[in-house]
Backbone as a ProteinNet text record, in pm:
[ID]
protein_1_A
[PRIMARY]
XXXXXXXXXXXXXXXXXXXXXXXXXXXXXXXXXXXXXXXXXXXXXXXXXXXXXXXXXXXXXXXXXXXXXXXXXXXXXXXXXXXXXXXXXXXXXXXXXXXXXXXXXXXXXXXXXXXXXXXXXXXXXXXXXXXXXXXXXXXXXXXXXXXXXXXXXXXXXXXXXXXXXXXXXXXXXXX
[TERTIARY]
6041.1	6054.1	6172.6	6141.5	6290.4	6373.3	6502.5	6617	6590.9	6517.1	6558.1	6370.5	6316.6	6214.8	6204	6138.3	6098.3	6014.2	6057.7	5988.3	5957.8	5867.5	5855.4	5918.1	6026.1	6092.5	6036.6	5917.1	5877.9	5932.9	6072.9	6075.8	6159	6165.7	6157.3	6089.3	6030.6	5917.4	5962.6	6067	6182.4	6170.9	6150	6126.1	6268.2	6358.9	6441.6	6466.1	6562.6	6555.5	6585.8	6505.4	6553.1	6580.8	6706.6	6744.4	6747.5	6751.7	6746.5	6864.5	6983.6	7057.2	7116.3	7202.5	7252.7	7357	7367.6	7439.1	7621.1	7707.7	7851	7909.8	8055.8	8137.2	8141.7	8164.8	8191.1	8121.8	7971.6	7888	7855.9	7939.3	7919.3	7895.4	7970.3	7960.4	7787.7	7771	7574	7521.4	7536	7445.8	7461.9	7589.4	7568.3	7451.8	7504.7	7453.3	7275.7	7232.8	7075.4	7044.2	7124	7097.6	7130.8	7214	7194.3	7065.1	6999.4	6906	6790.3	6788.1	6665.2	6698.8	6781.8	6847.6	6815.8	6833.7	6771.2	6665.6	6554	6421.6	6379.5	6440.4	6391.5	6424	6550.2	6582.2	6496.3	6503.9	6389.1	6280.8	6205.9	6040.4	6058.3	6185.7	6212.3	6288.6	6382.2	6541.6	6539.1	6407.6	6404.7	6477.5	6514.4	6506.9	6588.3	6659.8	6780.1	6922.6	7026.2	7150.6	7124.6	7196	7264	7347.4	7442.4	7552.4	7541.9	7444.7	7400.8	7401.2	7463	7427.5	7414.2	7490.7	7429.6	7527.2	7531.7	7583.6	7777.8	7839.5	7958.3	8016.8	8148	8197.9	8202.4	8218.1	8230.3	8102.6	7999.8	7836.4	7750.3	7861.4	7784.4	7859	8022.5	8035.2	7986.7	7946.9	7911.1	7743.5	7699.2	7486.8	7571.9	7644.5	7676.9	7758.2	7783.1	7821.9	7751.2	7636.9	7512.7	7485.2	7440.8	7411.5	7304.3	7234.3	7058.7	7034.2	7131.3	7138.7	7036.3	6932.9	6842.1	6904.3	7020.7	7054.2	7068.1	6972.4	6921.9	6935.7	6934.1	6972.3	6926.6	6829.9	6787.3	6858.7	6876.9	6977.5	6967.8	6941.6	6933.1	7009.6	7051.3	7142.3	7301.9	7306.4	7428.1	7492.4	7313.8	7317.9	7206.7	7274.2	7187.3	7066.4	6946.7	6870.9	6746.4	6769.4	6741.6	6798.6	6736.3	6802.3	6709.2	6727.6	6659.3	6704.9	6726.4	6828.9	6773.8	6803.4	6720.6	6830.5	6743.4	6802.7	6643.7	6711.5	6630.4	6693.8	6566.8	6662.4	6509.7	6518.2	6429.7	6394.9	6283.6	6236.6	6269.7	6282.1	6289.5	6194.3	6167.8	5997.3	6010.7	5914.5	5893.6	5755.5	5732.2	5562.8	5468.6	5461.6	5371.7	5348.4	5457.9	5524.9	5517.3	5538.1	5618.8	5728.3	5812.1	5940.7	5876.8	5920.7	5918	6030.2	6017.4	6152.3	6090.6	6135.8	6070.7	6189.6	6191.8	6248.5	6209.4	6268.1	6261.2	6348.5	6256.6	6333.2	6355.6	6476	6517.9	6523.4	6566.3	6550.4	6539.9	6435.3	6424.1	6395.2	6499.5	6501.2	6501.9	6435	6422.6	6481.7	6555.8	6613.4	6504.9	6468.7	6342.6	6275.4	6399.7	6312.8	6277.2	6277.5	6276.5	6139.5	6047.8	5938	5824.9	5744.1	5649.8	5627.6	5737.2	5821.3	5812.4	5771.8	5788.5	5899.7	5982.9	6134	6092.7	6075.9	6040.2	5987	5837.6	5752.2	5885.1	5909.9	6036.6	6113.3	6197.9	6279.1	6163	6111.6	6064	5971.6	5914.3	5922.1	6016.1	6121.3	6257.7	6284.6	6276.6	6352.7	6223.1	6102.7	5987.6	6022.8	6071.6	6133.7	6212.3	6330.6	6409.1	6365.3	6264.3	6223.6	6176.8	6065.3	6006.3	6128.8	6174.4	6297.2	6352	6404.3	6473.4	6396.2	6243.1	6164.1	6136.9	6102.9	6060.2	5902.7	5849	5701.4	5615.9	5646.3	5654.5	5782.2	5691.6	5779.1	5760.9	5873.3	5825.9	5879.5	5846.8	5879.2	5845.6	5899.8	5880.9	5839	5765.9	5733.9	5712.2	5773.4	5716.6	5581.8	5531.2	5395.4	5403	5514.6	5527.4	5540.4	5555.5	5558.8	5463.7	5374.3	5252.2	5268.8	5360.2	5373.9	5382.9	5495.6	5519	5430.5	5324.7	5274.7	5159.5	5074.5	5014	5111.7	5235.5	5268.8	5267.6	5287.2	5299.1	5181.7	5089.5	4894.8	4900.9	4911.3	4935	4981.4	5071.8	5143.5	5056.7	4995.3	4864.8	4953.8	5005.9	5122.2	4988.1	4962.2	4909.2	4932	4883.5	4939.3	4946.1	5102.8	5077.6	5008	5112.1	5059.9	5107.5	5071	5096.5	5222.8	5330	5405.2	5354.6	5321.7	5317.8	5381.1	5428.7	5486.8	5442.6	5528	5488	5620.2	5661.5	5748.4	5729.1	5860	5873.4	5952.2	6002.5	6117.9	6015.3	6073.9	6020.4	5832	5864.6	5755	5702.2
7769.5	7798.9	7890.9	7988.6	8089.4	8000.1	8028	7988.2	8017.3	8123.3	8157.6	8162.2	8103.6	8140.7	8131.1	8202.8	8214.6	8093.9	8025.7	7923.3	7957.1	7882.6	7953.5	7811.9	7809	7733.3	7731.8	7595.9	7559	7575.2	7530.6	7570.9	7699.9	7796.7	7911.1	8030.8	7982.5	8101.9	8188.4	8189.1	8280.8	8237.4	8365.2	8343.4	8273.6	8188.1	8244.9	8142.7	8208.5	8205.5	8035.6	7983.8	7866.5	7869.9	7773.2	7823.2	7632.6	7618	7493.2	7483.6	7427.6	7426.1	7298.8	7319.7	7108.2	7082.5	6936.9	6872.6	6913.6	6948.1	6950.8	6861.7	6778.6	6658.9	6717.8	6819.4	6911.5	6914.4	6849.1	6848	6706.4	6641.4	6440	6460.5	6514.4	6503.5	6491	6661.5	6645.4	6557.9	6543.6	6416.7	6279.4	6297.2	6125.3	6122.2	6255.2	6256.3	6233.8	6309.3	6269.3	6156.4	6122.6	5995.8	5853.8	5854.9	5804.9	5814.5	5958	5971	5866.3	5883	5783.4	5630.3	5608.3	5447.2	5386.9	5505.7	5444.1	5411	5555.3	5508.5	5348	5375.3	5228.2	5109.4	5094.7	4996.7	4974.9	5073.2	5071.8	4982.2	5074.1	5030.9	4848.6	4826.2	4685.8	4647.1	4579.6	4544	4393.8	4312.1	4226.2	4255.3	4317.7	4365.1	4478.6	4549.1	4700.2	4633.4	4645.2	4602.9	4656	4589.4	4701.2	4790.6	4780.2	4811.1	4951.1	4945.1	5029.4	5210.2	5251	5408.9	5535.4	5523.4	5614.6	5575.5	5669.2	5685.6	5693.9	5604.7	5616.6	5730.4	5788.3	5895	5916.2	5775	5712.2	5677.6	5620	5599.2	5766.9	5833.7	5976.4	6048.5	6048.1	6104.8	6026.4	5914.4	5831.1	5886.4	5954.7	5964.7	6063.5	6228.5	6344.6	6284.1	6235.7	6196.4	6104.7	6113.8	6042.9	6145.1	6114.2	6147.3	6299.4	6250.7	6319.7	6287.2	6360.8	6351.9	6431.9	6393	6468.5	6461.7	6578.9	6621.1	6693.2	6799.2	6888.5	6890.5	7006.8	7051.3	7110	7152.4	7277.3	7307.2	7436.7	7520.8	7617.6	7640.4	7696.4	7803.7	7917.7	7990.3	7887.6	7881.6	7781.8	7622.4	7588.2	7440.7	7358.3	7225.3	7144.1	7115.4	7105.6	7084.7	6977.7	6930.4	6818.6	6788.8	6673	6657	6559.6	6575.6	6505.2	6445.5	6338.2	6257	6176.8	6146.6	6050.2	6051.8	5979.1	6001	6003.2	6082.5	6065.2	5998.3	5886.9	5797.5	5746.4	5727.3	5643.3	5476	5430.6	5247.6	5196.5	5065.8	4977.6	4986.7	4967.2	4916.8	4773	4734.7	4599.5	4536.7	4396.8	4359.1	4440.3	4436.2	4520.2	4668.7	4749	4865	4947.9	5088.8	5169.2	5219.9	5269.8	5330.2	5487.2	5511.9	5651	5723.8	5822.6	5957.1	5970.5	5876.9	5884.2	5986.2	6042.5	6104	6016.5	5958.1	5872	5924	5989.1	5982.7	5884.3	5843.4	5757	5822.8	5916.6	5983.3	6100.5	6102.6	6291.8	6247.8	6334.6	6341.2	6488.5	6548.8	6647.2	6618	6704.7	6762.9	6683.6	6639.1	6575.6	6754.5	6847.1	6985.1	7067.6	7020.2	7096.3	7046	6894.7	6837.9	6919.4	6921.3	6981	7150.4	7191.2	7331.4	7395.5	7284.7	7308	7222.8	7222.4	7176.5	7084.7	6973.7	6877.1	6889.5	6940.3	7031.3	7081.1	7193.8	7278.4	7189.8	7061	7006.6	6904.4	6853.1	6781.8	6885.8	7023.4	7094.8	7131.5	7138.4	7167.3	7023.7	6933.2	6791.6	6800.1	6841.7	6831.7	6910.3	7017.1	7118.8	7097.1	7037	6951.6	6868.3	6803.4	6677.5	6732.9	6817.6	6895.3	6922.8	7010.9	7086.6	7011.9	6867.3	6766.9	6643.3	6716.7	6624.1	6483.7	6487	6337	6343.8	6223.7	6240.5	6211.8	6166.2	6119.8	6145.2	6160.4	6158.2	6102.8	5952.1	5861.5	5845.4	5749.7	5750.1	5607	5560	5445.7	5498.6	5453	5472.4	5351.4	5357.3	5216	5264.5	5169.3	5163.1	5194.9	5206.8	5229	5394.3	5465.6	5601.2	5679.3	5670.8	5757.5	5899.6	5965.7	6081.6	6145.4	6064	6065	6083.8	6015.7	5893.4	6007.7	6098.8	6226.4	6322.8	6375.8	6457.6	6439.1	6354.4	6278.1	6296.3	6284	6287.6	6404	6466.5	6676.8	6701.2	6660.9	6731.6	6676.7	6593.2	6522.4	6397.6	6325.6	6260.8	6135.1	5987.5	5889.2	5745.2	5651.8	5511.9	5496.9	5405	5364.3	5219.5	5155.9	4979.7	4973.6	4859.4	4790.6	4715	4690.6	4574.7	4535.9	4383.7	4246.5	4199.9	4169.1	4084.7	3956.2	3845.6	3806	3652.3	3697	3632.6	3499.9	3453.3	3274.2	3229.7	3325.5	3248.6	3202.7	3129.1	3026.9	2986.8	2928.4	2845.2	2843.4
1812.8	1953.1	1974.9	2068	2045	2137.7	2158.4	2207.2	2407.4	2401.2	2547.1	2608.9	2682.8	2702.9	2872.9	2957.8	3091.5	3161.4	3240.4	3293.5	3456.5	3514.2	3677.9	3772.1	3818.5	3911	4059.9	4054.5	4185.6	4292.3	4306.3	4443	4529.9	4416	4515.6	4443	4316.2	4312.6	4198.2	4172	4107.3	3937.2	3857.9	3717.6	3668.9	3553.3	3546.1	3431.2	3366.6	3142.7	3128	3080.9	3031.1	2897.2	2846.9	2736.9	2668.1	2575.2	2521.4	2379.9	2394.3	2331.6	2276.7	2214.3	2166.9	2247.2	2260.6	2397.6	2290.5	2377.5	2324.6	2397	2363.3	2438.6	2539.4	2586.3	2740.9	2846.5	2790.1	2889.7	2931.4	2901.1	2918.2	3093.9	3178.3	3301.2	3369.4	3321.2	3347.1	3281.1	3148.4	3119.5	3157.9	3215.2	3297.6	3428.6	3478.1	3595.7	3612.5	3513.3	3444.3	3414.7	3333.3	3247.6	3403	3517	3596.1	3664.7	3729.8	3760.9	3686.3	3554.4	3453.1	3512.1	3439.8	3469.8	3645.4	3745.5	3917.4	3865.7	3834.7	3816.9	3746	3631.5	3563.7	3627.8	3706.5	3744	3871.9	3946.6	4097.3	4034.9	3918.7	3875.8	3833.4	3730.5	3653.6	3717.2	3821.1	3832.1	3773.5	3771.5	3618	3507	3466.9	3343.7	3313.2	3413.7	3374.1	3493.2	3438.8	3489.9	3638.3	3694.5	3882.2	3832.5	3733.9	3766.8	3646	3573.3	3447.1	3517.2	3472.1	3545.9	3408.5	3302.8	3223	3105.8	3017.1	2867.3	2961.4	2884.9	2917.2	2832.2	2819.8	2769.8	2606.8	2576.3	2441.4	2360.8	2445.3	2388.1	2400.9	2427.9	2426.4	2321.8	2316.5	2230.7	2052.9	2038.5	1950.8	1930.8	2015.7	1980.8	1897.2	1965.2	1912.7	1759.9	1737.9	1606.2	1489.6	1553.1	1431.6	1347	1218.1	1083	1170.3	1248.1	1257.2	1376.9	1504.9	1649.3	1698.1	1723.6	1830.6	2009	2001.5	2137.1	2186.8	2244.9	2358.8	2495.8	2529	2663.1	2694.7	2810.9	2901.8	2968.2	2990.5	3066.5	3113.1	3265.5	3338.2	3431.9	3426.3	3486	3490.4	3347	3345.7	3406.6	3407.8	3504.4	3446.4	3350.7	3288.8	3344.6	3358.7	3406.9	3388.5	3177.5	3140.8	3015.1	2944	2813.7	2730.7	2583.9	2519.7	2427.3	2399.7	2318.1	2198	2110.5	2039.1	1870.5	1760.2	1644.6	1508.8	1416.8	1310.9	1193.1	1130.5	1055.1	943.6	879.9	789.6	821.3	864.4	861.3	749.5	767.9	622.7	618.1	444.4	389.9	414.2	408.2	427.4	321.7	322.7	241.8	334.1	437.5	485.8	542.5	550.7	593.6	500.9	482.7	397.2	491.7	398.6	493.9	504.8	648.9	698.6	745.6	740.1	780.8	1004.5	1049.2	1190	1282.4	1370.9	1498.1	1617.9	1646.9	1772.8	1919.9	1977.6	2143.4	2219.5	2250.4	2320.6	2471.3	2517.2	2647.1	2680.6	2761.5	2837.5	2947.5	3004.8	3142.7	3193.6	3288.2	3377.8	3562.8	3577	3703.4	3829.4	3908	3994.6	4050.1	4091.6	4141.7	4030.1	3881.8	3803.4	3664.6	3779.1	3697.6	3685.6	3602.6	3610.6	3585.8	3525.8	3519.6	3333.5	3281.9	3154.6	3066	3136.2	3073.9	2967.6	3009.6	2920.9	2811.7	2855.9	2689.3	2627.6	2671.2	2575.9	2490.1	2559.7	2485.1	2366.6	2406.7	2328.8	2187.5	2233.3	2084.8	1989.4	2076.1	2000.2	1956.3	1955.5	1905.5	1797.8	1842	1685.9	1622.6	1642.8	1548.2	1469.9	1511.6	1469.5	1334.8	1418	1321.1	1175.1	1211.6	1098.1	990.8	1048.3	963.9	854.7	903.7	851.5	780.4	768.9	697.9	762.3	883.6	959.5	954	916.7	941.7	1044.1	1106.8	1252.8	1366.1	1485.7	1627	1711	1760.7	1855.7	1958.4	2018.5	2166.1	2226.5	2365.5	2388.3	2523	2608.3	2773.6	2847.5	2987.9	3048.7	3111.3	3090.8	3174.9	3294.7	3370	3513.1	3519.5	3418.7	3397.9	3354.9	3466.4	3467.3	3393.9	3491.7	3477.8	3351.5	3306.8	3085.3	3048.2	3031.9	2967.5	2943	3059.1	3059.7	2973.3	3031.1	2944.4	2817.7	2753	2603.1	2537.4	2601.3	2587.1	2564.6	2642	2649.9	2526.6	2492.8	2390.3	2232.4	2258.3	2155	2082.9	2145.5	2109.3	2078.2	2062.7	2106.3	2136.3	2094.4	2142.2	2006.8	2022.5	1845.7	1841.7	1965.3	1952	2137.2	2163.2	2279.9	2297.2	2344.8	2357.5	2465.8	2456.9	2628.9	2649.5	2786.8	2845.2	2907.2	2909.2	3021.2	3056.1	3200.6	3271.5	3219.7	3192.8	3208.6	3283.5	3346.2	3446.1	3580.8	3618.8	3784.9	3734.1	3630.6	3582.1	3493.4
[MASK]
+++++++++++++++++++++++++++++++++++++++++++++++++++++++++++++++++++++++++++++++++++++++++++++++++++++++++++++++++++++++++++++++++++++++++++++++++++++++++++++++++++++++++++++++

């Protein structure tokens, strides 16, 4: 994927270069600010289940992803204004009696701008984090989605991604 490619920005019509680069400590500010944006959503959809008080990657759990072995951390960038991000790590499974071990890329988060959905962004980062993956010999690229995230859940399909397995739930509290 080249570095700089043209995307069309919904809401005023206007072509303009999106560029996809790796997250640096300098940019902890925007990525909180995103990574808050994710964390409302989930908590709105679950508040079962995601803190109140949870708002994003603190300064230290961010500079700690940027310092993993095999940091999948991306940035879209827009006329010099973060606009999403894609975070994750690549690492090898244990084997197990029933398993083999794999070289996996796992996204833990992408998030897009709310005026900036549906724009491409997302696709972009997430080819660049497969790019990534490839490069570095992962054989797989995963991902987790809540069920309450329609929207993903299509893009993910798009990209020919599929279901691997199901996780269920089910409440035991108040009975």
């Amino acid at each position: 994927m080249k570095e700089c490619e043209p995307i069309k920005h919904k809401t005023d019509g206007a072509c303009a270069p999106l560029t996809i680069r790796r997250a640096r400590r300098e940019d902890y500010q925007a990525v909180y600010t995103l990574e808050k944006l994710e964390f409302d959503m989930h908590r709105q959809a679950r508040p079962d289940y995601f803190k109140a008080q949870a708002e994003g990657y603190s300064q230290e759990e961010f500079e700690q992803l940027l310092a993993q072995p095999c940091p999948i951390a991306w940035l879209a960038v827009c006329e010099e204004k973060i606009i999403g991000l894609c975070f994750g790590r690549i690492a090898a499974s244990a084997e197990n009696s029933f398993c083999r071990s794999r070289k996996v890329a796992f996204i833990e988060d992408l998030v897009t701008l709310p005026e900036w959905r549906g724009q491409g962004v997302a696709t972009a980062l997430l080819k660049r984090a497969r790019g990534q993956a490839l490069a570095e010999g992962a054989q797989a690229l995963e991902l987790c989605v809540w069920s309450f995230n329609q929207s993903a859940m299509r893009l993910y399909e798009r990209l020919g991604m599929r279901v691997q397995y199901y996780r269920m739930e089910e409440s035991l509290e108040n009975g």
